[in-house]
mmCIF file as gemmi writes it, N, C-alpha and C atoms, coordinates in Angstrom:
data_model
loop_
_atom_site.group_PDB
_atom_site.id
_atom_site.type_symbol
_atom_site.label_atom_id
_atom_site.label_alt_id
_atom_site.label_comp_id
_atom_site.label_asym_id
_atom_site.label_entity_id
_atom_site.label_seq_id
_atom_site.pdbx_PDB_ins_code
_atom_site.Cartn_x
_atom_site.Cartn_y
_atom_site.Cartn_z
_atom_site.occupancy
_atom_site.B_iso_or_equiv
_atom_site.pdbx_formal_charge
_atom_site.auth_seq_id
_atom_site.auth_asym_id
_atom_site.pdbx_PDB_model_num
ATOM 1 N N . UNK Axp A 1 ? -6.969 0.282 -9.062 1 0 ? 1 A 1
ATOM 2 C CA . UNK Axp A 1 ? -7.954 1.262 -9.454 1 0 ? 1 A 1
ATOM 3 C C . UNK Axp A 1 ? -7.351 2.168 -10.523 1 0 ? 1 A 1
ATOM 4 N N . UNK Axp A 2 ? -8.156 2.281 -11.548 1 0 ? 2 A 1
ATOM 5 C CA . UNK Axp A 2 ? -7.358 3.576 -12.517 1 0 ? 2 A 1
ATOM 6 C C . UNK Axp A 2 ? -8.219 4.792 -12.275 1 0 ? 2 A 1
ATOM 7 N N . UNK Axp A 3 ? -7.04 5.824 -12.34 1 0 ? 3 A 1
ATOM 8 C CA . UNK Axp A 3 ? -7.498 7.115 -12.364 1 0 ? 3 A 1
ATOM 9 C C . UNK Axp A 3 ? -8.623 7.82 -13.049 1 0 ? 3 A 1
ATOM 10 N N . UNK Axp A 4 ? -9.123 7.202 -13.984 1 0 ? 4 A 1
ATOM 11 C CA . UNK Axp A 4 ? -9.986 7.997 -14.573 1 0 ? 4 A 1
ATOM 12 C C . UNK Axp A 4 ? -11.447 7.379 -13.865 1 0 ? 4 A 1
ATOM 13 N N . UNK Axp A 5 ? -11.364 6.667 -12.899 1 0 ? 5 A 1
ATOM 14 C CA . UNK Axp A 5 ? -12.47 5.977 -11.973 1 0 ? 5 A 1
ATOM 15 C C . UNK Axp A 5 ? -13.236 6.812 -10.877 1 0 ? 5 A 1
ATOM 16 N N . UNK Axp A 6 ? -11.515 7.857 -10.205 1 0 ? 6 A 1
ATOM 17 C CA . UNK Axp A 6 ? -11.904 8.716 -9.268 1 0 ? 6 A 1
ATOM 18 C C . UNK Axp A 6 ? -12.965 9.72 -9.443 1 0 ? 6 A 1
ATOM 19 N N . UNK Axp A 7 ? -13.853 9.876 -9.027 1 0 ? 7 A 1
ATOM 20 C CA . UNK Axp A 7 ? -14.5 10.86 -8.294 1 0 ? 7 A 1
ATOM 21 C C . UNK Axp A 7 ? -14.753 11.462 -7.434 1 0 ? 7 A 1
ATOM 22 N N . UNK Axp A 8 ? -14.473 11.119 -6.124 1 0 ? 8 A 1
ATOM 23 C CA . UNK Axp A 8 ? -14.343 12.251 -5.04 1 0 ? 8 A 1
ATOM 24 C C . UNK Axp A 8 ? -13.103 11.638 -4.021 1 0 ? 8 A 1
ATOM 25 N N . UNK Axp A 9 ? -13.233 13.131 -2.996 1 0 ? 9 A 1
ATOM 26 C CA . UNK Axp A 9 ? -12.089 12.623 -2.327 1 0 ? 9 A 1
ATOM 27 C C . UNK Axp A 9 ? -11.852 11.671 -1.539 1 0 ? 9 A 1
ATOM 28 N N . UNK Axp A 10 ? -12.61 10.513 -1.677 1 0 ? 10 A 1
ATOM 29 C CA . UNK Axp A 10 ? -12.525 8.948 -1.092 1 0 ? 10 A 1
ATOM 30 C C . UNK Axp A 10 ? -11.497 8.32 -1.985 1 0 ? 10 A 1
ATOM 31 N N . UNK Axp A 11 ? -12.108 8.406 -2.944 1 0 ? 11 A 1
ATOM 32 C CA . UNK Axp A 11 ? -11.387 7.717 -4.087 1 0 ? 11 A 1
ATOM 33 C C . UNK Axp A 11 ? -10.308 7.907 -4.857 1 0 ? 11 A 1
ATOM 34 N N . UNK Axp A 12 ? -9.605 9.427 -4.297 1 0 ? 12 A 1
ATOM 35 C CA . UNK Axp A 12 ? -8.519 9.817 -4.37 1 0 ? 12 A 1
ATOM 36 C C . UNK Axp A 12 ? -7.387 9.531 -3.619 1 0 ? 12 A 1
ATOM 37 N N . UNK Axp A 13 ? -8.154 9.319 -2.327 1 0 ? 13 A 1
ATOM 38 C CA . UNK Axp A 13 ? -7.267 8.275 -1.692 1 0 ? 13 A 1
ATOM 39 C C . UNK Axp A 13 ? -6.609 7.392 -1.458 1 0 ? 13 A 1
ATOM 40 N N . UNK Axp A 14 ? -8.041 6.462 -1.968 1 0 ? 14 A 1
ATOM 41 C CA . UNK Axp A 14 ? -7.97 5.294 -2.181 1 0 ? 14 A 1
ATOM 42 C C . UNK Axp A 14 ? -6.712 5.35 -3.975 1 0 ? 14 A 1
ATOM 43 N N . UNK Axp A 15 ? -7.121 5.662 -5.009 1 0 ? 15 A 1
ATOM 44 C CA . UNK Axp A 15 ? -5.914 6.013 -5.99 1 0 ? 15 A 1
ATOM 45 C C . UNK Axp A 15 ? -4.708 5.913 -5.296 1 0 ? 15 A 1
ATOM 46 N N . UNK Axp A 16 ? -4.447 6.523 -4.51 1 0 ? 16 A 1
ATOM 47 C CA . UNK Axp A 16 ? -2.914 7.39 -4.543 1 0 ? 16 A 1
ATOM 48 C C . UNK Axp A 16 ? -2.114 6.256 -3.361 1 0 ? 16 A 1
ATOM 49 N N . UNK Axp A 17 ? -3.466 5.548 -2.72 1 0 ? 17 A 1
ATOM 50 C CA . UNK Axp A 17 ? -2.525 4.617 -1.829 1 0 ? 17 A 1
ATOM 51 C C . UNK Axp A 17 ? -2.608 3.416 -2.7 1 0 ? 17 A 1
ATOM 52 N N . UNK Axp A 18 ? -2.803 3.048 -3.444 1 0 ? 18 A 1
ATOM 53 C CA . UNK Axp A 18 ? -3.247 2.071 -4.041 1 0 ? 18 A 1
ATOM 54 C C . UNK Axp A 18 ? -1.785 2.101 -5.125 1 0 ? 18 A 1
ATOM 55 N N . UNK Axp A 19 ? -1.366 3.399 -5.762 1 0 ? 19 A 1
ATOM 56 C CA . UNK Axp A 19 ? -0.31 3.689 -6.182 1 0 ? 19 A 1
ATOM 57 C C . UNK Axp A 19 ? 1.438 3.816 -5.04 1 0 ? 19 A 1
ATOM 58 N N . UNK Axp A 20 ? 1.106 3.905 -4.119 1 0 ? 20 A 1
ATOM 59 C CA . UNK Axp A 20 ? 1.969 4.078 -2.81 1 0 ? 20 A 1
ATOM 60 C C . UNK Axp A 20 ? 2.398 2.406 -2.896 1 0 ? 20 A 1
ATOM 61 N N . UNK Axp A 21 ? 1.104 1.897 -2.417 1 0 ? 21 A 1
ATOM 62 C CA . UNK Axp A 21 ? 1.529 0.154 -2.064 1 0 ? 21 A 1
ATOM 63 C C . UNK Axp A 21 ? 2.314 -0.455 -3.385 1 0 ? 21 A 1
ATOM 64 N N . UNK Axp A 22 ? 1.86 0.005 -4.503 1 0 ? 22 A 1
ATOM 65 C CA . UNK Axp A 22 ? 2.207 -0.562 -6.25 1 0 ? 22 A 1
ATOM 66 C C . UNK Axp A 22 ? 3.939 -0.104 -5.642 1 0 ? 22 A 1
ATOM 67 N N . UNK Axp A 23 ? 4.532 0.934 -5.282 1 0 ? 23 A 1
ATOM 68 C CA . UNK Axp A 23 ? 6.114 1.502 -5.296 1 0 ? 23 A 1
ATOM 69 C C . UNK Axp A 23 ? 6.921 0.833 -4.154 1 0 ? 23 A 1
ATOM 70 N N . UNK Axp A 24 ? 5.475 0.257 -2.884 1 0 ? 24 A 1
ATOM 71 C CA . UNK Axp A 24 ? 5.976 -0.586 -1.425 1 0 ? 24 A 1
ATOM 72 C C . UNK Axp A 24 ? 6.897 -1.806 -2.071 1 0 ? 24 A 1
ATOM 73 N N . UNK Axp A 25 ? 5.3 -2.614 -3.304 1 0 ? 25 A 1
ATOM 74 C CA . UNK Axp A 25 ? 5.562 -3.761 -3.445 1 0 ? 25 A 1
ATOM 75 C C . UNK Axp A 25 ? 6.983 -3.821 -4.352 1 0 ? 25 A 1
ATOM 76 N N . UNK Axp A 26 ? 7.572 -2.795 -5.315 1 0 ? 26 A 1
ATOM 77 C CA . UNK Axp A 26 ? 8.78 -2.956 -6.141 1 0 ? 26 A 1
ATOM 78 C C . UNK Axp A 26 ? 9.573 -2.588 -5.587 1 0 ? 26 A 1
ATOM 79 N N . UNK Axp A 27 ? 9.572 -2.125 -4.673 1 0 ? 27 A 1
ATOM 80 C CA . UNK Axp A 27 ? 10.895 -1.773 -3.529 1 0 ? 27 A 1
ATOM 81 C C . UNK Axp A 27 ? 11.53 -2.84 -2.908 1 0 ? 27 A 1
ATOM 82 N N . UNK Axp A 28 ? 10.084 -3.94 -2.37 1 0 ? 28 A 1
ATOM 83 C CA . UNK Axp A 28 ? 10.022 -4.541 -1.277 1 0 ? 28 A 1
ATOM 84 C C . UNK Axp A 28 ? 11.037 -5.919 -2.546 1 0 ? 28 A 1
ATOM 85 N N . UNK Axp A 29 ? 10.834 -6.073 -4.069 1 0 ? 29 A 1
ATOM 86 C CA . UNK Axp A 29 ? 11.819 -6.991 -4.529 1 0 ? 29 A 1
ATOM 87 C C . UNK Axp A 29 ? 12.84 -6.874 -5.228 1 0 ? 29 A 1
ATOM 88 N N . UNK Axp A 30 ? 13.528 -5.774 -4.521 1 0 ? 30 A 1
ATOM 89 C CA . UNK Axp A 30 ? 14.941 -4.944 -5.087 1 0 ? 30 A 1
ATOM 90 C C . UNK Axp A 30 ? 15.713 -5.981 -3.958 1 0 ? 30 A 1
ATOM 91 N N . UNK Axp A 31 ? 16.682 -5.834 -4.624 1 0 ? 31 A 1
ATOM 92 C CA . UNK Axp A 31 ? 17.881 -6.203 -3.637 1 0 ? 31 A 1
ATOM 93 C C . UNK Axp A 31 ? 18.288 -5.792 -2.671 1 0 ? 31 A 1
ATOM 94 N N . UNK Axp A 32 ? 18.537 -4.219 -3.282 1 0 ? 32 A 1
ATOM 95 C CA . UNK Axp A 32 ? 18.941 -3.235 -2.369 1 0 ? 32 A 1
ATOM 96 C C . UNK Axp A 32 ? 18.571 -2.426 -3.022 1 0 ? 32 A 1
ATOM 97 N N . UNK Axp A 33 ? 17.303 -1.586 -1.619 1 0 ? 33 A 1
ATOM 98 C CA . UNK Axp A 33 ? 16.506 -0.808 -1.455 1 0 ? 33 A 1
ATOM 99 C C . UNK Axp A 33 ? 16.821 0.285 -0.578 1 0 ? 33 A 1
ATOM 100 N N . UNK Axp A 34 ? 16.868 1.651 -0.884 1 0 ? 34 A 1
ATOM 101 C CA . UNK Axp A 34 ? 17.289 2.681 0.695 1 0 ? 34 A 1
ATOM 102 C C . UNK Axp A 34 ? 16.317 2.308 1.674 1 0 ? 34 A 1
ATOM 103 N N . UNK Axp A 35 ? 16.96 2.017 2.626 1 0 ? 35 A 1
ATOM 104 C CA . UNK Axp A 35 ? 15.919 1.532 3.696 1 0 ? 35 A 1
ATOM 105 C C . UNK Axp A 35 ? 15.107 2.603 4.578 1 0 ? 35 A 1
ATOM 106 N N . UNK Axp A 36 ? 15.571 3.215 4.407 1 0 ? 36 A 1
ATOM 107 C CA . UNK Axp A 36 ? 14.609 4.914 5.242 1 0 ? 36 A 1
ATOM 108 C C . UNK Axp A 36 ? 13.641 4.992 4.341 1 0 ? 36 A 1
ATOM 109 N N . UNK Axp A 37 ? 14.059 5.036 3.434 1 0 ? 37 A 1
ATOM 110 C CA . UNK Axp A 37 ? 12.786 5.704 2.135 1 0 ? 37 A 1
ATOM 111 C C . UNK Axp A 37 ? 11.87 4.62 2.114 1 0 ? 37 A 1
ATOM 112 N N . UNK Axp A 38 ? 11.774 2.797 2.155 1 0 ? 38 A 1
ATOM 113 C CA . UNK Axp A 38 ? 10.983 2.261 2.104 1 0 ? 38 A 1
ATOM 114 C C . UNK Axp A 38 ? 10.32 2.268 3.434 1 0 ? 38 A 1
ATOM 115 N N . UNK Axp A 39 ? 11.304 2.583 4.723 1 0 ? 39 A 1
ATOM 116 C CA . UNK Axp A 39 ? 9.842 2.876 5.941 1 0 ? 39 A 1
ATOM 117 C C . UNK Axp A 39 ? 9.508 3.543 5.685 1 0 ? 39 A 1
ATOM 118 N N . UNK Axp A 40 ? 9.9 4.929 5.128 1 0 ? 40 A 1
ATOM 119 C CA . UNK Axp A 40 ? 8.683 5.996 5.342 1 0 ? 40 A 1
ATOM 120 C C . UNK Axp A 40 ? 7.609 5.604 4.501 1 0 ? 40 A 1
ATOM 121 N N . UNK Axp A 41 ? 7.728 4.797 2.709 1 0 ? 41 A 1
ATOM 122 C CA . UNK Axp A 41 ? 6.695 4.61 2.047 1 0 ? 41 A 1
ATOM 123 C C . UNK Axp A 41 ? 5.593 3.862 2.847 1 0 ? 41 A 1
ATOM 124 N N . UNK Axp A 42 ? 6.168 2.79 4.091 1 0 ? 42 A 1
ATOM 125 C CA . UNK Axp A 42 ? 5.186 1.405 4.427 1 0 ? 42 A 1
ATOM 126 C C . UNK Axp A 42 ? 4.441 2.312 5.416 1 0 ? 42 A 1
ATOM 127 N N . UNK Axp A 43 ? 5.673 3.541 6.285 1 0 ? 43 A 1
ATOM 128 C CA . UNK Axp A 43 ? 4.447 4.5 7.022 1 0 ? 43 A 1
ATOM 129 C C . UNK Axp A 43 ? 3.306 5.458 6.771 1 0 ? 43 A 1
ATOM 130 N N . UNK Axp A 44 ? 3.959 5.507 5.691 1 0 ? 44 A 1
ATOM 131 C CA . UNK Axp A 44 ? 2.744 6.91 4.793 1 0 ? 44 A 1
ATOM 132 C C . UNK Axp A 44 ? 1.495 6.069 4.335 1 0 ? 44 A 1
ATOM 133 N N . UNK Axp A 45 ? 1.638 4.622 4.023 1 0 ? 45 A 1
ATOM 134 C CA . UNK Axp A 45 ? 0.84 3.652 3.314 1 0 ? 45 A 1
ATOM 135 C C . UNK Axp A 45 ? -0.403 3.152 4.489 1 0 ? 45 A 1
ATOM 136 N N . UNK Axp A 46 ? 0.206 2.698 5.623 1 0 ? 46 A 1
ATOM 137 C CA . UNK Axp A 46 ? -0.348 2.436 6.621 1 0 ? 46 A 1
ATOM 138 C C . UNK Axp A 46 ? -1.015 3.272 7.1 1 0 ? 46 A 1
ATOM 139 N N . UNK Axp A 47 ? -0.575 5.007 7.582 1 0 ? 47 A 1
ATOM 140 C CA . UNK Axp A 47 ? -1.644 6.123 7.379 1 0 ? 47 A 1
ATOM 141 C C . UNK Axp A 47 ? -2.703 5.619 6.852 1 0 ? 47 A 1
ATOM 142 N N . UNK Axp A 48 ? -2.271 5.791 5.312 1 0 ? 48 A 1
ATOM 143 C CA . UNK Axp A 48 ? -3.843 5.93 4.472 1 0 ? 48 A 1
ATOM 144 C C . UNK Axp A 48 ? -4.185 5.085 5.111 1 0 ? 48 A 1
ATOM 145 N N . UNK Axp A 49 ? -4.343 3.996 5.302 1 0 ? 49 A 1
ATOM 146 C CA . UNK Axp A 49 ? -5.4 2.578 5.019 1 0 ? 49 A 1
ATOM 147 C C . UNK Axp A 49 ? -5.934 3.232 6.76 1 0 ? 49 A 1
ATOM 148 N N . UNK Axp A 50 ? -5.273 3.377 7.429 1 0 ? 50 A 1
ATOM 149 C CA . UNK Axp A 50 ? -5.875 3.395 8.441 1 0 ? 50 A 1
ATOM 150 C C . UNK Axp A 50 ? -7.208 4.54 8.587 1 0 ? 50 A 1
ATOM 151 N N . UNK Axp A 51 ? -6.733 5.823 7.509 1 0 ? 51 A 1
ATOM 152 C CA . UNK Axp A 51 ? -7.701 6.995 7.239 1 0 ? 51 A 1
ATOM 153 C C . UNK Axp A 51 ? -9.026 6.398 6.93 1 0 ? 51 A 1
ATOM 154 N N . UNK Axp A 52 ? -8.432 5.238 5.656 1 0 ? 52 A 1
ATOM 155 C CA . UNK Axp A 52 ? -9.743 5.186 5.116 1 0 ? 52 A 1
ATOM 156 C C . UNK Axp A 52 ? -10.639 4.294 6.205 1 0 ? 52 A 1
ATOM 157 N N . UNK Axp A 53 ? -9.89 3.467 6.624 1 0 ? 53 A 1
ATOM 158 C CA . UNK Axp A 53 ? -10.702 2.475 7.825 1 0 ? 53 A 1
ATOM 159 C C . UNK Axp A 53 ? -11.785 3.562 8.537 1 0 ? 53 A 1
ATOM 160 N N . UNK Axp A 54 ? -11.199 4.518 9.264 1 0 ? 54 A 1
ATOM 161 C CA . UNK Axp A 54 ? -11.339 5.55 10.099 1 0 ? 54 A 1
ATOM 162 C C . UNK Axp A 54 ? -12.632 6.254 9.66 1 0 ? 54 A 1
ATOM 163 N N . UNK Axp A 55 ? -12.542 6.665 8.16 1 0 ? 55 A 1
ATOM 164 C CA . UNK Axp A 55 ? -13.644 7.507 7.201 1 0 ? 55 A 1
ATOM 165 C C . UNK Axp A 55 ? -14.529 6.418 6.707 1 0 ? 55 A 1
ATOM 166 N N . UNK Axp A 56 ? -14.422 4.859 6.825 1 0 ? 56 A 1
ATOM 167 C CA . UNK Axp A 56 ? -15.171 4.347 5.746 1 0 ? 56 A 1
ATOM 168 C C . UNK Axp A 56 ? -15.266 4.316 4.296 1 0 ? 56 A 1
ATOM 169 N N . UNK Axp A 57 ? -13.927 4.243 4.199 1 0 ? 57 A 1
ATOM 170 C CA . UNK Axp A 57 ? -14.318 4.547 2.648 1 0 ? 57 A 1
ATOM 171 C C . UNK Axp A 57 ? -13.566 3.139 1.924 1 0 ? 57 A 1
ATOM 172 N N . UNK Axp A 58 ? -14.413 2.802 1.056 1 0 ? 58 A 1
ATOM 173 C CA . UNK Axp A 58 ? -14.415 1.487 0.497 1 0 ? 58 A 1
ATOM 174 C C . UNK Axp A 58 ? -13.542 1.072 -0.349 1 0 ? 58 A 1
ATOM 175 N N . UNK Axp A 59 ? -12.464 0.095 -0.269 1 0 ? 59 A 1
ATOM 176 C CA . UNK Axp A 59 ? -11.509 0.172 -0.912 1 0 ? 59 A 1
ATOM 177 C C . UNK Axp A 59 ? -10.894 -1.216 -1.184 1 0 ? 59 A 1
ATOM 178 N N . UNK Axp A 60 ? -12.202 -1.862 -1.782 1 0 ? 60 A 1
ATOM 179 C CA . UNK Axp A 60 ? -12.703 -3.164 -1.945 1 0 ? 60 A 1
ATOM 180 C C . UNK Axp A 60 ? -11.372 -3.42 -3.263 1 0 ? 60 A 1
ATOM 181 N N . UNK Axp A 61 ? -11.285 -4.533 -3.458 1 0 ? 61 A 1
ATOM 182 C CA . UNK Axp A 61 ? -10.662 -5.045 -5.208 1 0 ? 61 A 1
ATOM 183 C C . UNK Axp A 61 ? -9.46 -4.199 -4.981 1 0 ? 61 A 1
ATOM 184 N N . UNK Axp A 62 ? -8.6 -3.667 -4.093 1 0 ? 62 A 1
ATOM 185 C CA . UNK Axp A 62 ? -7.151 -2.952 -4.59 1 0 ? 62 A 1
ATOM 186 C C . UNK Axp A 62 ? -6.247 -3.382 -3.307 1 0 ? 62 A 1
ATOM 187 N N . UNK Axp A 63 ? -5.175 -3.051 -3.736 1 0 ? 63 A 1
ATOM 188 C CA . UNK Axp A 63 ? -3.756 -3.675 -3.301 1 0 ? 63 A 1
ATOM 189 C C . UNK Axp A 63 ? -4.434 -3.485 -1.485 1 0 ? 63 A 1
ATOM 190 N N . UNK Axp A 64 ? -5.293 -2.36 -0.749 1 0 ? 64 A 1
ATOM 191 C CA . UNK Axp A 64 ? -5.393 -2.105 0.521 1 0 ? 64 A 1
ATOM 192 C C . UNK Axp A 64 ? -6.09 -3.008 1.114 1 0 ? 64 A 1
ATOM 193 N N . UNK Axp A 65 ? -6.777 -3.621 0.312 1 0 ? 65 A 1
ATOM 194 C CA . UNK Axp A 65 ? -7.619 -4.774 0.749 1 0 ? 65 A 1
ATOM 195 C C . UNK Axp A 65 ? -6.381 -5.935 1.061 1 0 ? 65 A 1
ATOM 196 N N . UNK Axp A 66 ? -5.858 -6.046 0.171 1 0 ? 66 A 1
ATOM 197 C CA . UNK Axp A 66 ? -4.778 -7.206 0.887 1 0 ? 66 A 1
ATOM 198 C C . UNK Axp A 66 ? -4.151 -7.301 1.747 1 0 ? 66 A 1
ATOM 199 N N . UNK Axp A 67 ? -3.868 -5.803 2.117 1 0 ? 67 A 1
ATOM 200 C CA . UNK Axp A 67 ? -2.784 -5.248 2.94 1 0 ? 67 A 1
ATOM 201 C C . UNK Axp A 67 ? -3.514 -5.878 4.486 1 0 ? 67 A 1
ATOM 202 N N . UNK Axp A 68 ? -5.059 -5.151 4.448 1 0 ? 68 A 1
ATOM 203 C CA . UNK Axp A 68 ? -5.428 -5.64 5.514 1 0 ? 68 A 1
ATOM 204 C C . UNK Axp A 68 ? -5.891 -7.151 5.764 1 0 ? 68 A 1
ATOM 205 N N . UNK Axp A 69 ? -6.041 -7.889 5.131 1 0 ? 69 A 1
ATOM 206 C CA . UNK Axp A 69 ? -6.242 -8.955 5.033 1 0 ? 69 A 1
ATOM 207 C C . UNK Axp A 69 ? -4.771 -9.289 5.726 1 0 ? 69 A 1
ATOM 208 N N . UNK Axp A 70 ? -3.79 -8.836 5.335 1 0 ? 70 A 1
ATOM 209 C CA . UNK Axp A 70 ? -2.037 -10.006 6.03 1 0 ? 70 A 1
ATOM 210 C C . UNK Axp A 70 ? -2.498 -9.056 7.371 1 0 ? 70 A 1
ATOM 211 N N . UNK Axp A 71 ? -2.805 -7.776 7.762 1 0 ? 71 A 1
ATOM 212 C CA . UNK Axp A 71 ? -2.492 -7.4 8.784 1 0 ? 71 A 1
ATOM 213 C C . UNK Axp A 71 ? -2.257 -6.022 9.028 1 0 ? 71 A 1
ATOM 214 N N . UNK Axp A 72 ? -0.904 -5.645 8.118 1 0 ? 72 A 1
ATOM 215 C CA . UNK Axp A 72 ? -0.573 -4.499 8.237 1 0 ? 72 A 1
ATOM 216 C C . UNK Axp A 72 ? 0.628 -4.248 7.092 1 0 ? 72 A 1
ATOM 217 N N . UNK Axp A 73 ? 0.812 -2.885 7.001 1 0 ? 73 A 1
ATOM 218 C CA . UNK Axp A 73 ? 1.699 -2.589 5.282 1 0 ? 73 A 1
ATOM 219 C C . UNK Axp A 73 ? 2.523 -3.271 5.51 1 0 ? 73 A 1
ATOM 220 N N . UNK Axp A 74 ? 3.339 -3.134 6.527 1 0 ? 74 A 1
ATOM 221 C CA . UNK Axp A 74 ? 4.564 -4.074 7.252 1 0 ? 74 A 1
ATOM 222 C C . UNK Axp A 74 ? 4.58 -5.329 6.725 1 0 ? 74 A 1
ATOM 223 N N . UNK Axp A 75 ? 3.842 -6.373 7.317 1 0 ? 75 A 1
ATOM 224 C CA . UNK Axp A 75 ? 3.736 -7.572 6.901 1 0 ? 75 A 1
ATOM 225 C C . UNK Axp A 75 ? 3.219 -8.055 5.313 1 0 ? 75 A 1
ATOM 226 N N . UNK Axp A 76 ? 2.652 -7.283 5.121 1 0 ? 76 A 1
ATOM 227 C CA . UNK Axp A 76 ? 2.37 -7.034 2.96 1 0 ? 76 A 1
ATOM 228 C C . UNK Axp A 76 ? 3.818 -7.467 2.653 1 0 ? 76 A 1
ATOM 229 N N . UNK Axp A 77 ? 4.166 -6.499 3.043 1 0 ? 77 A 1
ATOM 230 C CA . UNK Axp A 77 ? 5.543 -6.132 2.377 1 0 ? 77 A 1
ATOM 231 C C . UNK Axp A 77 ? 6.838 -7.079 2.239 1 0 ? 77 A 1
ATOM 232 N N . UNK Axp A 78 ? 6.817 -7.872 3.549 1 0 ? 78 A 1
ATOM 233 C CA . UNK Axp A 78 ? 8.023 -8.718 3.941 1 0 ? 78 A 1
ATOM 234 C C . UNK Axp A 78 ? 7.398 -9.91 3.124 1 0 ? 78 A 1
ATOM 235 N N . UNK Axp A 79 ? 6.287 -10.152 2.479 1 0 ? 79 A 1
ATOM 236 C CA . UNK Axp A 79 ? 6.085 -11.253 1.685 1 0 ? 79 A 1
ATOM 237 C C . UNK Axp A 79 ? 6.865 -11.083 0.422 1 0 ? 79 A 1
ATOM 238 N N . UNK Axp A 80 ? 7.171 -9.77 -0.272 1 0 ? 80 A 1
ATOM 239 C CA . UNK Axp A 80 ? 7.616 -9.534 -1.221 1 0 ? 80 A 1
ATOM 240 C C . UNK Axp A 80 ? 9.251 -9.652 -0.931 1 0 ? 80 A 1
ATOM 241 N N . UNK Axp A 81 ? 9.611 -9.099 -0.013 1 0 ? 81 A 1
ATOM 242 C CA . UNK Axp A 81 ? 11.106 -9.471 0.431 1 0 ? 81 A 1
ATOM 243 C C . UNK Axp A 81 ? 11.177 -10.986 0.559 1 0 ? 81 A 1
ATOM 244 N N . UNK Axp A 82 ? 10.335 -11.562 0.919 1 0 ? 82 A 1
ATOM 245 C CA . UNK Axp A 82 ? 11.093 -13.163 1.543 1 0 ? 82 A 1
ATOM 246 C C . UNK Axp A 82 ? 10.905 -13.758 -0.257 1 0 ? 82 A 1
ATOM 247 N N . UNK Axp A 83 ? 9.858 -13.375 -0.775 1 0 ? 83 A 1
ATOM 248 C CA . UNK Axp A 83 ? 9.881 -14.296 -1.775 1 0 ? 83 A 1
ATOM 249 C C . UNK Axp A 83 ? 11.299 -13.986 -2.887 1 0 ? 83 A 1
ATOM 250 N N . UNK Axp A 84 ? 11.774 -13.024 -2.57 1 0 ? 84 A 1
ATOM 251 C CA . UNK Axp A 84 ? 13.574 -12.289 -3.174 1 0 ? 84 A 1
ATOM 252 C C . UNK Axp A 84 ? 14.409 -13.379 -2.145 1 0 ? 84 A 1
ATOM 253 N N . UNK Axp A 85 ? 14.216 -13.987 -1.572 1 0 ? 85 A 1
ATOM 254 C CA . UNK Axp A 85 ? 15.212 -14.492 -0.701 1 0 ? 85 A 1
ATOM 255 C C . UNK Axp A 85 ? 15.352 -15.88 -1.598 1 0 ? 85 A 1
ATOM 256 N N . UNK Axp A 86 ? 14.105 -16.336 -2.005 1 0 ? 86 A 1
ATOM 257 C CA . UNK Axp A 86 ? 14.284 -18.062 -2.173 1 0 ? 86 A 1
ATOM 258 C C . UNK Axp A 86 ? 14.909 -17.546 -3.582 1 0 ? 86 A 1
């Protein structure tokens, strides 16, 4: 989603986690990553999505949609790590 899309505070949300998951996923294919700092990002990430679940707010076409589709930020994420492995 780009910023100049937002209009209210749904969609600010939706922005800013959408930008959260974008920093999950380049973390998640570092080598070496601080590992505290990437749980807290996958926990703060998982929040949102769960807010928006919670509020309804639509967050169709962006990285959160995928997220829930694997499951959970958690499991998003370890796709990006395993594919650093091969």
């Amino acid at each position: 989603m780009e910023k100049w899309r937002v209009k209210d505070g749904g969609m600010a949300l939706v922005y800013i986690t959408d930008c959260n998951l974008a920093t999950i996923c380049d973390m998640a294919c570092r080598k070496h990553r601080p590992k505290n700092e990437f749980e807290r990002q996958i926990l703060i990430a998982q929040l949102a999505i769960d807010w928006m679940n919670n509020f309804k707010i639509d967050y169709s076409n962006t990285r959160a949609q995928d997220v829930v589709e694997f499951g959970s930020v958690e499991k998003w994420a370890q796709q990006f790590i395993d594919a650093g492995l091969k």
